[in-house]
N, C-alpha and C positions, 0 to 999 in steps of 0.2 A: 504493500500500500504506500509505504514511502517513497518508491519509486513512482509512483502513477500522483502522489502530490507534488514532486518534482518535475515531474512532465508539465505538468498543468500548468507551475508555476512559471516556468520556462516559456511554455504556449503565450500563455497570459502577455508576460512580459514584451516578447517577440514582435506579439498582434498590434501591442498599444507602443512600440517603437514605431514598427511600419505605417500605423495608423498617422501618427503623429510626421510622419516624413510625407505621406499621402497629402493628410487634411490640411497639414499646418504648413510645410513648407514647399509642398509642392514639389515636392523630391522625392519622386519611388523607389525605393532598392531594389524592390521586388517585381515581380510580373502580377498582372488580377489573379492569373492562374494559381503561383504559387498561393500568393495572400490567401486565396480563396481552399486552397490545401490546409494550409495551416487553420484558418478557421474550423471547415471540417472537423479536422482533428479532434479538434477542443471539444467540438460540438457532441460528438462519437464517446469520447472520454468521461465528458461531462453526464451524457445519459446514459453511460455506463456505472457513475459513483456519483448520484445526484447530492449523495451527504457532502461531496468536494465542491460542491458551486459554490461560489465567491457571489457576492452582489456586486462587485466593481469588476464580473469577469465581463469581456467584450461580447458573450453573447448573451447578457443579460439589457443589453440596452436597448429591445424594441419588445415590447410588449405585444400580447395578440389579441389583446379586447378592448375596446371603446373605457373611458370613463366616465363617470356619471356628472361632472361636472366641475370647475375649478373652485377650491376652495380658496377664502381670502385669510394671505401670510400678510404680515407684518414687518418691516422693515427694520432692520437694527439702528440705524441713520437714516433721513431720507436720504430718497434719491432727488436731488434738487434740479433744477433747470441750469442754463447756460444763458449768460445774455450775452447777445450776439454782438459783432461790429460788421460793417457792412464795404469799407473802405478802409486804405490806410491810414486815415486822420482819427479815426475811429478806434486800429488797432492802439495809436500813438497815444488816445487820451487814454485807454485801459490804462496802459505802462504808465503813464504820468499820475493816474491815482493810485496803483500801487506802491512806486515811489515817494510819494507823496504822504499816504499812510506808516508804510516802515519810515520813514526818515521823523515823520512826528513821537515816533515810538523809541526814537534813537535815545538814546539815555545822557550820551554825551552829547554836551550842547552846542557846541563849535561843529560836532556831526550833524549834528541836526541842521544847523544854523546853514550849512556847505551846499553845492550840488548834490542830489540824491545819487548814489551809485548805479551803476545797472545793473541791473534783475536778470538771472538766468531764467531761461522757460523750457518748459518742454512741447515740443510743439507735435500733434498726434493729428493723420489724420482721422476726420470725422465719416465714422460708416452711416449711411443709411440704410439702415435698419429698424431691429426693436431691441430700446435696452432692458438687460436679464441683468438678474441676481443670483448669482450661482452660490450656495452655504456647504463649505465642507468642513467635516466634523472628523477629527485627527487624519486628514488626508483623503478622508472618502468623501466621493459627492453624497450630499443628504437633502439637497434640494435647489430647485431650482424657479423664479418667478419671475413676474414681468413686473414693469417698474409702476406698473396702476396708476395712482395719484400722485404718487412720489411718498407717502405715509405706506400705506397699504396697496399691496398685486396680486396678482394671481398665482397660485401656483400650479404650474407646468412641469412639475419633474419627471412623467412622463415623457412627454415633448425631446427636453431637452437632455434625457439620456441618449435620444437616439442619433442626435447630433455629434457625429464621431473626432469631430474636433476638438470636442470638450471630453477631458479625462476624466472616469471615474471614479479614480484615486489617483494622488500626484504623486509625480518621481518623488524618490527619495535621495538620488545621488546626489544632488547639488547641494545649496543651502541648506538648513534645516526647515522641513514644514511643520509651519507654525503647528502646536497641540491645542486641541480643545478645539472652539468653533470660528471661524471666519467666513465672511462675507468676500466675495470676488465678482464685481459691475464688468460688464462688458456691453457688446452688443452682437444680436445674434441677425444675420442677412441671408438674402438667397444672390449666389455666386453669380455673375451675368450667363455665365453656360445653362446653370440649370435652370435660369428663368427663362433661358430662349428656346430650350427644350420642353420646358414642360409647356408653355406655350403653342408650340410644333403639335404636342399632342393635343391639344385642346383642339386648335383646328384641325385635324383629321376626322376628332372626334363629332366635329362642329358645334363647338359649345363657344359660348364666348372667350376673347382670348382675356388676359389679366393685365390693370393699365399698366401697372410699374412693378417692382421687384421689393420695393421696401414695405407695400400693401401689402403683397402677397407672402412676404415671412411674416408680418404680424398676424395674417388671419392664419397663417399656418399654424403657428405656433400657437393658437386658441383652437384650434381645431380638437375634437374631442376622440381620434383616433390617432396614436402614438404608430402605428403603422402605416399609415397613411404621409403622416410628418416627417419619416425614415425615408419615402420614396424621395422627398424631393430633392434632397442635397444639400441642405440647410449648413451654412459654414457661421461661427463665430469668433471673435478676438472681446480679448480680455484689456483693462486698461488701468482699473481700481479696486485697492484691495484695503477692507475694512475690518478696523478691530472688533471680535466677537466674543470676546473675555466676557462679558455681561451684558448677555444678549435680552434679557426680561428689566435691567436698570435702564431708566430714560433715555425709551427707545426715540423719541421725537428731539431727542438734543442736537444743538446746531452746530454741534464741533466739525473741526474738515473732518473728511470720511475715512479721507487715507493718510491721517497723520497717524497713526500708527500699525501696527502690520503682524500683531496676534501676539498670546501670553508670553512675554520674555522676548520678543523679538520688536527690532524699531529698526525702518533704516531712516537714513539723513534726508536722502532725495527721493522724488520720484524716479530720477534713471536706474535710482538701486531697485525701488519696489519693482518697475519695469522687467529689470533683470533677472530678479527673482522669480518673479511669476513664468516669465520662457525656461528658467530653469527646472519648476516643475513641472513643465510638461505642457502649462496652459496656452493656449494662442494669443500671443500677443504680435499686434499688427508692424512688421517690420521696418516701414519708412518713419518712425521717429525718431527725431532729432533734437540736439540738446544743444540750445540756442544760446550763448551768451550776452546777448542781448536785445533791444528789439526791434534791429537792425537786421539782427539774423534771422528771427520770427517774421519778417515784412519779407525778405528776398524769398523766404520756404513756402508763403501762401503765392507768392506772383509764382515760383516753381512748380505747385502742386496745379494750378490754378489750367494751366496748359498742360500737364501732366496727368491728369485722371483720367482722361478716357483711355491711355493703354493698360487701367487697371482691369482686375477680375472681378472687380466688385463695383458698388456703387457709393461714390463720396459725395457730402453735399459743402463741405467744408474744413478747416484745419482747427480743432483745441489747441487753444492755448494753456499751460498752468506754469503757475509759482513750481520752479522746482526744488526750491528749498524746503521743505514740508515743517521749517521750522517757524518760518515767515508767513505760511500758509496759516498757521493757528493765530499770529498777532494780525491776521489780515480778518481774519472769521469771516462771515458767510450773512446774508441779511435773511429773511423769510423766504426767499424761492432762490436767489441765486450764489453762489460760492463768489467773495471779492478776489479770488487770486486763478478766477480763468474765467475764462471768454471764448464762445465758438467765435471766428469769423467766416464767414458765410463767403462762399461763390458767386460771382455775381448771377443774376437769372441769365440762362440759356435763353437766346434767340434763334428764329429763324422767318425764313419767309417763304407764304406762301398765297395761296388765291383765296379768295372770300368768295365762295359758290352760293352763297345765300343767309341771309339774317331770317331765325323761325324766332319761336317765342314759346317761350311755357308755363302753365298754367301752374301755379303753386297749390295748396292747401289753403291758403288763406285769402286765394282766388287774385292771387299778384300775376299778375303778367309781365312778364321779362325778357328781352330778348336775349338772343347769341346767336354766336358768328359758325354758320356748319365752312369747314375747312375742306381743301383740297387736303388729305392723308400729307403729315409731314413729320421727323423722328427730330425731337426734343429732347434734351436730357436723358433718354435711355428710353424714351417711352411715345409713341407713335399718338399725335395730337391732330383728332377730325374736327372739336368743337372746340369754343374759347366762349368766356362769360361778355358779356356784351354793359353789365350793372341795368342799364336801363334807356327808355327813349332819347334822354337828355343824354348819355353819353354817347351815343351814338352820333345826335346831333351834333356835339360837340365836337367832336373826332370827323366827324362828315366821311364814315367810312362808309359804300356800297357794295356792293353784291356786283364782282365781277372783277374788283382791285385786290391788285396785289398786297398783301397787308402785313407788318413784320408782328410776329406775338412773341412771346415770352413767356416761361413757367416760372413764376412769381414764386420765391421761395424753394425754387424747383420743384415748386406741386400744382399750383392752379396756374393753368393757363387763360392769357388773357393776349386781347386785341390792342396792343399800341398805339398805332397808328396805319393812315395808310400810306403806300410809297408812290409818289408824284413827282412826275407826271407817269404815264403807263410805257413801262420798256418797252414796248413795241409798239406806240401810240396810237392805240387802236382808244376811243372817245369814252368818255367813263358812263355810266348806267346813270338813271337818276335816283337823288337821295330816296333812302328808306321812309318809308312811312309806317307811323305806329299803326296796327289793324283798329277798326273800329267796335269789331267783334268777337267774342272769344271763339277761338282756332276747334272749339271742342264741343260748345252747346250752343254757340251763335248768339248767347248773347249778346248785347249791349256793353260795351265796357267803362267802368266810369274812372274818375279820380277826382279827389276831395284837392281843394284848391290847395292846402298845407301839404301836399305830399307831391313826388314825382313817382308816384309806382301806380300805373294803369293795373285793374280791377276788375273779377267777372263776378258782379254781386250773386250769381244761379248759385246757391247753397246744394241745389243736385245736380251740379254739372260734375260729368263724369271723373274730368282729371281732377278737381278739387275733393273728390272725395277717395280718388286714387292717392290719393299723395299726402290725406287726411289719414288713408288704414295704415300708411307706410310710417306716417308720423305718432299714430297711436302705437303701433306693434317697438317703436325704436327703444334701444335699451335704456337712455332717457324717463321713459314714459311709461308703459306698462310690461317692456322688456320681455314680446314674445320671440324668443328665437325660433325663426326658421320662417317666418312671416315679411318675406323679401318682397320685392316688384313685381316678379316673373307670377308669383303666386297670388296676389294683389289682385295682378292683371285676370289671372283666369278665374277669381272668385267673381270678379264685375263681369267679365264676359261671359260665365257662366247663367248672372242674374243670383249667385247665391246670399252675396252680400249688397246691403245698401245701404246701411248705417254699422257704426260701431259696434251695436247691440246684436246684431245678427252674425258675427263673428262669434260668440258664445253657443249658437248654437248648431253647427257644425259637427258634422259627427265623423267619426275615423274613415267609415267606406264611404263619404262624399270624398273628400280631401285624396285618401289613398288612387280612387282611380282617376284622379283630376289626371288630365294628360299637358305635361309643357312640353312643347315642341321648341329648338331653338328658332329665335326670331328672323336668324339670317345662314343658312346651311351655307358651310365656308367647303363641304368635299358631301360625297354621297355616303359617306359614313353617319353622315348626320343623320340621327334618326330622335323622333318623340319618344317619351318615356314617362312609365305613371310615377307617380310621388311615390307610392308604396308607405316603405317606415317615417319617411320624412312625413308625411301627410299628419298619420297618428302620433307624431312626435311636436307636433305643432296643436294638436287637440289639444296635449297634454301640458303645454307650456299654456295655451289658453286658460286651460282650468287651474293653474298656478295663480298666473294674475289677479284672477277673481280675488284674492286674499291683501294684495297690494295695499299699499297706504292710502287715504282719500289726498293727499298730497299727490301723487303721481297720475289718480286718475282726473284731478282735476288739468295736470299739464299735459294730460295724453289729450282732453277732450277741444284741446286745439282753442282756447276762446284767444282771440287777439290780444296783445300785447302782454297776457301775462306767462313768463316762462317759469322756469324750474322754481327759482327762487321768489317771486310771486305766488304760487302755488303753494311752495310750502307755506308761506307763513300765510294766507286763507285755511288753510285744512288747520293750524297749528290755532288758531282765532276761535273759528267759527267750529269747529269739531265735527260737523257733519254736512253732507251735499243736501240733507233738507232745508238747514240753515240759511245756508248760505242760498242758493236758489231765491229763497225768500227773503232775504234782505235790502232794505232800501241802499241806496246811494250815500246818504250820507252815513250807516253804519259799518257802509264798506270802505271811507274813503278815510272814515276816525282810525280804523287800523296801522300802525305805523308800519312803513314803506310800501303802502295802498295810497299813489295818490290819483286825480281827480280822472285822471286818462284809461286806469286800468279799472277803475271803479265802477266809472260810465262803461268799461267795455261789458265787464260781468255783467251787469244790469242789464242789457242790452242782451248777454246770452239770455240769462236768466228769461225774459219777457218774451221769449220769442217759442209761438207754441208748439213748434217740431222739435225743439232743445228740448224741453219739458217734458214730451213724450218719449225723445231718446234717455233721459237720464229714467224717467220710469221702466224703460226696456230693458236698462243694466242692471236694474235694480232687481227687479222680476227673474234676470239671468244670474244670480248672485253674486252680484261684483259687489265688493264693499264696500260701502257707503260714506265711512266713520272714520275718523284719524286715529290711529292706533298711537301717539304720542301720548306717556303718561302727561296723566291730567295735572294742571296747575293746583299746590296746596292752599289752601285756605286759610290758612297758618301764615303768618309775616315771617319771610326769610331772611337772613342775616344779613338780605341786602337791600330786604325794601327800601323804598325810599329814595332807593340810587340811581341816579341813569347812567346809560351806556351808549355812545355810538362808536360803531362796526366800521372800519376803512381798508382799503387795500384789499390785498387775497392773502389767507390763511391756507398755510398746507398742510397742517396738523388735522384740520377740519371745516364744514363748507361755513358759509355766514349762517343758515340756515341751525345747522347744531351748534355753534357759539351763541347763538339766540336764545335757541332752547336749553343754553346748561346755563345764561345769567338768569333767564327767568324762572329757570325751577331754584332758584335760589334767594327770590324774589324781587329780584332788580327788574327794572327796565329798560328798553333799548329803543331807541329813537335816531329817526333817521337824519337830525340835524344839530351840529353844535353850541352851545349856548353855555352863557356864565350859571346857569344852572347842572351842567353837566357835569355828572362825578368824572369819569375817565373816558379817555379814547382811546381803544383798542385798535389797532393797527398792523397791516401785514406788509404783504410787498407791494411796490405801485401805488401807495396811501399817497392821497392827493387833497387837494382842498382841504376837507376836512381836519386833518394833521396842522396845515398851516393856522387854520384857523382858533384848534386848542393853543397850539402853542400862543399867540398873540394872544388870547383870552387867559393861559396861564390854570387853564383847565388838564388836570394829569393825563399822563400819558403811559400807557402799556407796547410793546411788541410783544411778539406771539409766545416766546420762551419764557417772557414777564406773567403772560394771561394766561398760560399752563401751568403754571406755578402755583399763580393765585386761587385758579379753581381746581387743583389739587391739596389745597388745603381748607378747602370746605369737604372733601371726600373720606 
């Protein structure tokens, strides 16, 4: 037996070298053949002494069954944002307030007093992907998630075992790896090959093809079958590694992430943690560079900047960081962004091509909008037919037509849009005449109107068909009553069937309507294309129906579409009024005394409220057992240690939305108001806090940030 655990061990080893030469460096020693021997092996061996399977052996990393769902991890630090810079004058003012802050920090005064030195960076490119949090526990992987809110993700550790890139225990020759638990950020992408193949398949199959590469590893990577997420090729790099010494002590604290590097270990810089982590075996992206100043950080983005497209993957920009990891902690971090890095972004991709025709499309809320349908043209990695158009006035403005050649741009490298047009026409053939707005909607012929304060043309028909298409798509979003599997395609065949017409007929739905629903694709790209019924998807979309039923009356009010009020309006009505019979029935001015209810969104409820097809639809959900009632415990009766106090809310909290910092001051019996004033106890404050912050401070009204205001209501707990 000792001989066949030495084999094993040897197998083991063998596999996750080759792998690592394969995934990571692009370097095979071997042939697929051999590789594929030596798996075997294991494989034969393995099911030979099922008592010798390892969990970190290489054939344990694809599962063969679906899972029931991702459950929500916790982060040991967040995962914070990046603020961007968009030019070199931009990357120049970071470094200037870096230096800026250490040299205030300088202890010596004459130091302080002098020119600031220059800052070493490390400068990384930026993948476009999805970022993961990979937690291994004395060298073995034990979990893997996605980065959610930046507090809380998902966990996918499924998923991201099968991603052969990522090791499921790390070397142990190099370094020492860290003991006990650590966190390791990266990000996890689909390679430009396998996004052009699996695309390849798609059209044979004639299905739709997928826009971009960075969509399609996110949804992969939520995908609920681990064998399915094995097929595509999914590659990842590693780039931050977090101390997990005391992963249940305050987890929401704003220390940098990778200022230290697990129990008994610290390195100095980031090139060290870098080097360490390729030392275990992890992927880490090999074109960084360690800048000595930000002279050298400016010449790497203008070098990367015409250098990405001979990569394998897709970049959208260069990180920047402090790579002192000592100066990174006197730099700290505000509520969403780190002070000691900064993405700079790529400028947006251009190109040019023909304006075939300006259409228009109907929203949910019966807005009509133009865009530009495109002559087929390849942007940023990703083949662009339509472009946003915003609305008639920009169009006018732009004076673009149908027929001109037009340059666009992926803003952000993600939403494409129309520039401008190019004048006069290369080959002077006479330009078209301007667009005109339609005077009737494209879909029910209505009449279109618009309110003299706005620029967004309008199909008042409450039954026209695209407004209520795009209503189910807007109720079903994980937003709103979160039925997965309740897409467009499906939408579509529930109104063409005639099965649904309102919200409330959604509920009643049964598994063999939905199962032999047939979608066909909309555009057969080979004659492989063939219709096919829903089957288990059909009854799995019943089932997430009869879920929702149970939802908060907070979501089913932002699922039921009433204008202008969104998530966070919704919740604090459902958090007020505590029931949809309530509120239905309440005047305007006891909707509009609610704080951050004001006079617009007021009048809009009111306005649903009174109108007697809304009335009979919210009786139809009712009747279908959709919940009615806010499940938020109820307000005590009792005076809380803060009656009496007020509170206004500023900026974004990552710790939690406005919506639960509301609800934890006032089960405590303060109150929170949406304006500041010499009666104001405190302002609470995140990132982006604006006006409001200016105006405590001059009133001389206290002040919280977010690590302040989790403190504070940790010590009424």
């Amino acid at each position: 037996m000792s001989d066949i655990g030495s084999r094993l061990a040897e197998l083991r080893q063998r596999i996750r070298h080759h792998e690592e030469r394969y995934y990571i460096h692009n370097d095979p020693q071997i042939s697929d053949a051999e590789f594929d021997e030596l798996l075997h092996e294991l494989e034969r061996l393995e099911a030979d002494h099922p008592d010798l399977v390892a969990l970190d052996s290489p054939t344990q990393r694809v599962g063969g069954r679906t899972v029931e769902g991702f459950a929500t991890v916790e982060h040991i630090v967040p995962m914070l944002s990046l603020d961007n810079a968009y030019n070199e004058e931009e990357l120049r003012a970071f470094d200037e307030r870096v230096r800026r802050v250490i040299a205030k920090g300088a202890v010596d005064a004459t130091a302080a007093a002098a020119e600031p030195e220059p800052i070493a960076y490390i400068a990384e490119l930026k993948i476009d992907g999805l970022s993961i949090a990979l937690t291994y526990e004395d060298g073995r992987l034990l979990r893997g998630a996605t980065r959610g809110d930046g507090a809380r993700g998902e966990d996918v550790t499924a998923n991201v075992r099968t991603i052969r890139a990522i090791p499921l225990s790390l070397r142990r020759s190099g370094p020492a790896v860290p003991p006990g638990r650590v966190e390791i950020r990266g990000e996890v992408y689909l390679p430009r090959a396998a996004f052009e193949k699996l695309n390849r398949e798609m059209e044979q199959a004639g299905d739709p093809l997928f826009a971009n590469a960075r969509n399609t590893a996110a949804g992969t990577m939520r995908n609920l079958d681990p064998s399915l997420v094995s097929k595509r090729g999914m590659g990842a790099f590693v780039y931050q590694l977090v101390d997990g010494r005391s992963p249940g002590s305050a987890p929401l604290a704003l220390a940098p992430a990778d200022a230290a590097s697990g129990e008994g270990l610290r390195y100095d810089t980031h090139a060290a943690t870098l080097e360490a982590l390729a030392a275990w075996g992890l992927p880490v992206e090999s074109h960084w560079r360690r800048c000595a100043n930000i002279e050298e950080v400016v010449a790497f983005c203008a070098e990367w900047g015409d250098r990405r497209q001979a990569l394998e993957f897709d970049t959208d920009g260069v990180v920047i960081k402090v790579d002192d990891l000592a100066l990174r902690e006197k730099l700290g971090a505000t509520a969403k962004f780190p002070r000691w890095a900064t993405a700079f972004k790529f400028p947006a991709q251009q190109a040019t091509t023909t304006l075939t025709a300006i259409d228009v499309n109907v929203g949910r809320t019966g807005a009509v909008t133009p865009y530009a349908v495109l002559e087929p043209v390849k942007v940023a990695g990703s083949t662009i037919s339509m472009a946003t158009l915003h609305n008639a006035e920009d169009v006018a403005r732009k004076d673009v037509r149908p027929g001109d050649r037009v340059l666009i741009e992926k803003g952000g490298d993600v939403i494409p849009k129309v520039v401008k047009a190019i004048l006069p026409h290369p080959d002077g053939v006479p330009r078209g005449e301007p667009w005109q707005m339609p005077t009737h909607c494209p879909e029910c012929r209505s009449l279109l109107h618009r309110d003299d304060e706005e620029v967004v043309w309008r199909c008042e028909n409450t039954s026209c068909p695209a407004r209520l298409r795009r209503s189910l798509e807007h109720f079903a979003s994980r937003t709103a009553m979160n039925v997965e599997g309740l897409g467009a395609s499906l939408v579509d065949q529930l109104i063409d069937q005639g099965l649904v017409h309102d919200y409330a007929d959604l509920y009643h739905l049964t598994p063999e309507q939905l199962e032999t629903l047939v979608v066909a694709p909309k555009e057969p790209k080979s004659e492989r294309a063939v219709a096919r019924k829903l089957g288990k998807v059909g009854r799995n979309v019943v089932a997430q129906l009869e879920r929702s039923k149970s939802n908060d009356l907070s979501r089913l009010i932002y699922a039921l579409g009433i204008r202008h009020v969104g998530e966070k309006a919704a919740a604090t009505l459902a958090r007020h009024f505590r029931s949809m019979d309530r509120l239905m029935t309440e005047p305007v001015e006891a909707l509009q005394s609610v704080s951050e209810i004001g006079p617009v969104v007021a009048a809009s409820v009111r306005a649903f409220a009174e109108e007697p097809r809304n009335q009979q639809l919210v009786r139809k959900l009712k009747a279908a057992g959709v919940n009615m009632d806010s499940q938020a415990p109820e307000p005590s009766d009792q005076p809380g240690p803060l009656s009496g106090k007020t509170y206004v809310l500023t900026g974004t909290l990552t710790s939690m939305s406005r919506e639960e910092a509301t609800a934890a001051l006032e089960r405590l019996g303060g109150k929170v108001s949406g304006s500041v004033s010499k009666k104001t106890t405190c302002v609470v404050f995140g990132a982006d806090a604006g006006s409001k912050l200016e105006k405590a401070e001059k009133l001389g009204v206290e002040r919280m940030d977010e690590a302040q205001f989790l403190a504070f209501l940790s010590a009424y707990n």
